[in-house]
C-alpha positions in Angstrom: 84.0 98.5 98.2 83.5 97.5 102.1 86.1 95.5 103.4 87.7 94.3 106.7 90.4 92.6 105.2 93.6 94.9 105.9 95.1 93.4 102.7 92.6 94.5 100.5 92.4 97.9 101.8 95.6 98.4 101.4 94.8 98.5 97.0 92.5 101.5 98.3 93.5 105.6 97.6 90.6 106.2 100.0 89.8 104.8 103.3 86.3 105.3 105.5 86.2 104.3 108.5 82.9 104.1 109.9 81.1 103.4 113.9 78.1 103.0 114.1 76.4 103.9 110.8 78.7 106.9 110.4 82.3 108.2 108.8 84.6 109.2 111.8 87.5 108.9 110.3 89.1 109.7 106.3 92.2 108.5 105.6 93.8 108.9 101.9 97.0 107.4 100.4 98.5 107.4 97.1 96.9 105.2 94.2 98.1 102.0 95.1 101.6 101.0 93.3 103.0 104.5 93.9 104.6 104.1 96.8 106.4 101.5 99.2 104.2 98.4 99.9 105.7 98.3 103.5 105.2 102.4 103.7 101.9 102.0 102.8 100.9 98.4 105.2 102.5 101.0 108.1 100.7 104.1 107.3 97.3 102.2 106.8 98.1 100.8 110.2 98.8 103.5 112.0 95.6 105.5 110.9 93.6 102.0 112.0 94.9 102.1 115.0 94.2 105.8 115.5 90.8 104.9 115.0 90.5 102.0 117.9 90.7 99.3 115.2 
């Protein structure tokens, strides 16, 4: 699934971020429901904004 709609990637285990037709960044989290909704929105979020989002 593509998406830029921080909601939504926040159901993924597995997040790609990608620049100009390529992966510069991996980021993976625990299946979604295994941890702390608010854990999760801030650790999604950080790694975004790592990444210049």
């Amino acid at each position: 699934m593509v998406t830029h709609d921080l909601k939504t990637a926040l159901r993924g285990s597995r997040i790609l971020y990608l620049r100009d037709g390529g992966v510069v960044g991996d980021h993976r989290m625990p299946n979604y429901g295994e941890d702390d909704l608010r854990e999760r929105r801030n650790n999604l979020t950080s790694f975004l904004e790592d990444m210049g989002w």
